[in-house]
C-alpha positions in Angstrom: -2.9 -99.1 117.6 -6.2 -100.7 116.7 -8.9 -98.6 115.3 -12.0 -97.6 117.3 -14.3 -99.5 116.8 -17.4 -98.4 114.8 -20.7 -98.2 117.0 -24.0 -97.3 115.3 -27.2 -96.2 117.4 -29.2 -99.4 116.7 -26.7 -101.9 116.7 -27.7 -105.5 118.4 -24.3 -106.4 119.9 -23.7 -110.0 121.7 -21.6 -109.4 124.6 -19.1 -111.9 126.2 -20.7 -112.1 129.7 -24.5 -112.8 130.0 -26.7 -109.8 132.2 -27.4 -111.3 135.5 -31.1 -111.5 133.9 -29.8 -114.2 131.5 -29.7 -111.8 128.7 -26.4 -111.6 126.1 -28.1 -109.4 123.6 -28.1 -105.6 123.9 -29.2 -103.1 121.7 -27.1 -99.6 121.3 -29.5 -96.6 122.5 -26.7 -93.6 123.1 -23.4 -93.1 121.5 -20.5 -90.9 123.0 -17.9 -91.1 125.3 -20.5 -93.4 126.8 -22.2 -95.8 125.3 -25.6 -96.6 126.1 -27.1 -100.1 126.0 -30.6 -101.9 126.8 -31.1 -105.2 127.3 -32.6 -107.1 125.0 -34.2 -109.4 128.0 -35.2 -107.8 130.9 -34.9 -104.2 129.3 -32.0 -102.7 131.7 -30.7 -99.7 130.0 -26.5 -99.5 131.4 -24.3 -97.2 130.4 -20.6 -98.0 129.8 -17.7 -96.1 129.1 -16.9 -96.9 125.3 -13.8 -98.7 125.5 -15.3 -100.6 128.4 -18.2 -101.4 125.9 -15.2 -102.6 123.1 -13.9 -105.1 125.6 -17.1 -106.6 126.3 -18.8 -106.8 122.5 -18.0 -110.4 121.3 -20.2 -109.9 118.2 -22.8 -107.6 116.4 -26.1 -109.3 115.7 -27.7 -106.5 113.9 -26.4 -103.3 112.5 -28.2 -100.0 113.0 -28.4 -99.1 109.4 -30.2 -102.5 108.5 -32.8 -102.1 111.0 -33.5 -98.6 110.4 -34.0 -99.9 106.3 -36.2 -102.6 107.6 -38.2 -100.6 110.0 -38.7 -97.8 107.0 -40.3 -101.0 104.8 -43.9 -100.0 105.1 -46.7 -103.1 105.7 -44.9 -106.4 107.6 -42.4 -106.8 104.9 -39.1 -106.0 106.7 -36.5 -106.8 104.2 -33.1 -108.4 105.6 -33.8 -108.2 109.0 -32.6 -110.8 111.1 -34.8 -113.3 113.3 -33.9 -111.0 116.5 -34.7 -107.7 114.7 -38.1 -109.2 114.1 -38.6 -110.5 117.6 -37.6 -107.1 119.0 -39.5 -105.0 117.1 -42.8 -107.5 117.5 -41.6 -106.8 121.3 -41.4 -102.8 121.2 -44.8 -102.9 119.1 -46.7 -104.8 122.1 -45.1 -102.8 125.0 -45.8 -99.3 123.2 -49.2 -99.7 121.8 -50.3 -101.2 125.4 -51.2 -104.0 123.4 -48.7 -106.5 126.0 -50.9 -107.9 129.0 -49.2 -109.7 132.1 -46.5 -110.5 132.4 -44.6 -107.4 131.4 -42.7 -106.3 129.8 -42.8 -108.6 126.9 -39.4 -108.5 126.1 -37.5 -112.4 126.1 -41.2 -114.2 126.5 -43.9 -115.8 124.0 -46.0 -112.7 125.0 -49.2 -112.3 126.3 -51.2 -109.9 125.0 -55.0 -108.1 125.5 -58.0 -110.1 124.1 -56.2 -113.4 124.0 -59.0 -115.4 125.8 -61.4 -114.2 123.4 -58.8 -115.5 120.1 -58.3 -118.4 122.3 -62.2 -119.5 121.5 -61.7 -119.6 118.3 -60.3 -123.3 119.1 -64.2 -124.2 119.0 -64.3 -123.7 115.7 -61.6 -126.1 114.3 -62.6 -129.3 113.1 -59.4 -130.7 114.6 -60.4 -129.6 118.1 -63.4 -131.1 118.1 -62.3 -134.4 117.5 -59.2 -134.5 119.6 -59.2 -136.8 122.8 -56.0 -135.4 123.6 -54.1 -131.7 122.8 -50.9 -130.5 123.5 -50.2 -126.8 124.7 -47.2 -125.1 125.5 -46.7 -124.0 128.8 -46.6 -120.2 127.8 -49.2 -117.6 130.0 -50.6 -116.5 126.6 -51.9 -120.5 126.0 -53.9 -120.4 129.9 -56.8 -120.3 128.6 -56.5 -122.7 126.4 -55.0 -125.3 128.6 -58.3 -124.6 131.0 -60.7 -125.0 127.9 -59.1 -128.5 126.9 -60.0 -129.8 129.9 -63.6 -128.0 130.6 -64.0 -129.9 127.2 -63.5 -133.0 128.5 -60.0 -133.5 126.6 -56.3 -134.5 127.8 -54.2 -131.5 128.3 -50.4 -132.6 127.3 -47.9 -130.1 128.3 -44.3 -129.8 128.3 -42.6 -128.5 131.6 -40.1 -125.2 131.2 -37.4 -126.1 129.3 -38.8 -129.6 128.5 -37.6 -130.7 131.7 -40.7 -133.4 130.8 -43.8 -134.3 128.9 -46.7 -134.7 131.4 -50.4 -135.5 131.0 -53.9 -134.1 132.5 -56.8 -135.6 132.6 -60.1 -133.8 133.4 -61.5 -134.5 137.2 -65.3 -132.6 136.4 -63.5 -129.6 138.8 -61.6 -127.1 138.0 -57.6 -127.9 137.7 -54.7 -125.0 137.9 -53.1 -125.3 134.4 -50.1 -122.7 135.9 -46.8 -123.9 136.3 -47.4 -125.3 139.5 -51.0 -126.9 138.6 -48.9 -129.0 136.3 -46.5 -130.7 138.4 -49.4 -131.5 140.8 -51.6 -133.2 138.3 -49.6 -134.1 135.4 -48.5 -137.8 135.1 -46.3 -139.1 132.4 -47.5 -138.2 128.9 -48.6 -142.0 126.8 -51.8 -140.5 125.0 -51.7 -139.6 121.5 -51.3 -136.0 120.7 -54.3 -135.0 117.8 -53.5 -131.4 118.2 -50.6 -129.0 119.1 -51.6 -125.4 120.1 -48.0 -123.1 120.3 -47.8 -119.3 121.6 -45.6 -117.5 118.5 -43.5 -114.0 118.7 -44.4 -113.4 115.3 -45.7 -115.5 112.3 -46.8 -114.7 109.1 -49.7 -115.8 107.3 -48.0 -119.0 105.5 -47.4 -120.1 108.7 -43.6 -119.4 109.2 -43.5 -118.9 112.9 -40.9 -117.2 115.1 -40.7 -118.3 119.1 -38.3 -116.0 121.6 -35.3 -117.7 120.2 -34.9 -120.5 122.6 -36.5 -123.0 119.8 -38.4 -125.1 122.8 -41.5 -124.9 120.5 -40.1 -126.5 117.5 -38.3 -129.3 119.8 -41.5 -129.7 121.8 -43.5 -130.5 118.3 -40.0 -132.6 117.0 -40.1 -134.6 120.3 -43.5 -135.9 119.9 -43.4 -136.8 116.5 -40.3 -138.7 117.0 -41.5 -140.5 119.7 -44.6 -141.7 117.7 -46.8 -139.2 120.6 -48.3 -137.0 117.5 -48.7 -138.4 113.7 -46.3 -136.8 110.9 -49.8 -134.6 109.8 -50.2 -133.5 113.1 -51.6 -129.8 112.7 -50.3 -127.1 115.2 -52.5 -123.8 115.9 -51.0 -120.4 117.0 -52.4 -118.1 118.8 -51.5 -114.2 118.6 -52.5 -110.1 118.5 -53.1 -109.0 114.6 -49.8 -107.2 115.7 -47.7 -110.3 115.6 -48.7 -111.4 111.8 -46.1 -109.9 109.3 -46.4 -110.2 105.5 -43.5 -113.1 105.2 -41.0 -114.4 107.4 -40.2 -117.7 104.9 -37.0 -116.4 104.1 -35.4 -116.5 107.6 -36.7 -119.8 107.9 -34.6 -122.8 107.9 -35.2 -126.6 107.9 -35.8 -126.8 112.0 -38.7 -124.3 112.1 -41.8 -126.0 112.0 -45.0 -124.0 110.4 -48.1 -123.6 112.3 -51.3 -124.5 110.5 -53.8 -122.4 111.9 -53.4 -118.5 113.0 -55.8 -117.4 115.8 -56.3 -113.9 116.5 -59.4 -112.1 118.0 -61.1 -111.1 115.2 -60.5 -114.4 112.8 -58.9 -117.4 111.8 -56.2 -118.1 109.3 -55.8 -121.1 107.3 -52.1 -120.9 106.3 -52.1 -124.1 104.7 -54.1 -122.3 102.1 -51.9 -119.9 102.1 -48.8 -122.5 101.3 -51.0 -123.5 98.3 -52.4 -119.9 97.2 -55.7 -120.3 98.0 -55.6 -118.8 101.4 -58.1 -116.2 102.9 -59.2 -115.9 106.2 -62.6 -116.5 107.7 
């Protein structure tokens, strides 16, 4: 007879059969003859007799011990926590502090998050932005405002559609244009103008520009796909936009050679060079 299997409250388990939300990643929240789970996507909390649970679990992502050691690491320095423990914890942060703004919750998505119009403005400030004919933004609800101020600059918005279904193009009309989902697929045309700049929502990042997405790694192929197709130059720099909540002390070491670093950090209050940072002569202004 097999032994039980050990459950830990905290445990990030991959079941075999995805949530009807899309969602294979759960985290533990009650142990017992039931377990209790949340979804790691949508949030659903189930509960599931135990050996029901042991069918389902095809693997654990994170134990509860390690993330409790992490989350006891004072500062953003969360020790050997793994890229989802530092997405879900980014996630819980935003949602408890009321720091998450539409949509909610947070959980799965780039997130939006209060004030980020404001740290969007801090665009205006970057050499790079200035001199762009043409920047690329994500489609992400946190980046709105930026698409809208490309164009009210007079710029090319380049976008990709969810889940890079394509690369389109948007060229100011002196109006107003709807940069939501739906604005793009009625004004965008296929994307031909150099990219100068690439502006990316982020999860989390840390201040040498190490950058975490929701897991999907659309915005690291989005930035690969135009370099590759000679749409952006090798030195193209990419901005991130974020809450002072999102920046942790240093991610490099879950980092591997497909993450792409972002060069500037834009939050309300300042802007960060991480560049600088790579080099050691980083500080924020």
């Amino acid at each position: 007879m097999p032994e039980p299997m050990e459950i830990r409250l905290g445990d990030v388990v991959r079941l075999r059969k995805p949530h009807p939300c899309g969602g294979y990643e759960w985290r533990v929240v009650r142990l017992g003859a039931d377990i209790g789970i949340k979804c790691l996507t949508c949030g659903r909390r189930v509960l599931l007799p135990r050996r029901t649970f042991e069918k389902r679990v095809k693997a654990f992502i994170e134990r509860g011990e390690e993330r409790r050691a992490a989350m006891a690491i004072g500062g953003g320095t969360w020790g050997s926590i793994t890229k989802e423990g530092v997405r879900q914890r980014v996630w819980e942060t935003l949602e408890r502090e009321n720091i998450a703004a539409f949509p909610r919750p947070c959980f799965g998505r780039i997130p939006n998050f209060v004030g980020s119009e404001e740290a969007t403005m801090h665009l205006l400030e970057l050499d790079e932005f200035k001199q762009a004919r043409c920047v690329f933004c994500a489609p992400d609800h946190v980046l709105k405002r930026a698409r809208d101020l490309v164009l009210e600059r007079g710029k090319v918005l380049a976008v990709a559609t969810p889940h890079m279904r394509s690369f389109l193009e948007i060229h100011p009309k002196g109006k107003p244009i709807s940069t939501n989902i739906k604005g793009l697929f009625k004004h965008g045309e296929p994307l031909v103008t150099p990219v100068d700049l690439i502006v990316q929502g982020s999860v989390a990042v840390d201040r040498f520009g190490n950058r975490l997405g929701k897991g999907k790694g659309y915005g690291d192929q989005e930035v690969a796909y135009l370099r590759e197709r000679g749409l952006a130059t090798p030195d193209v720099k990419v901005v991130t936009i974020v809450h002072e909540a999102q920046i942790l002390d240093d991610l490099s070491h879950l980092m591997d050679e497909n993450d792409i670093p972002v060069d500037y950090i834009l939050t309300l209050n300042r802007v960060i060079r991480s560049l600088d940072y790579r080099r050691g002569t980083g500080e924020p202004r």
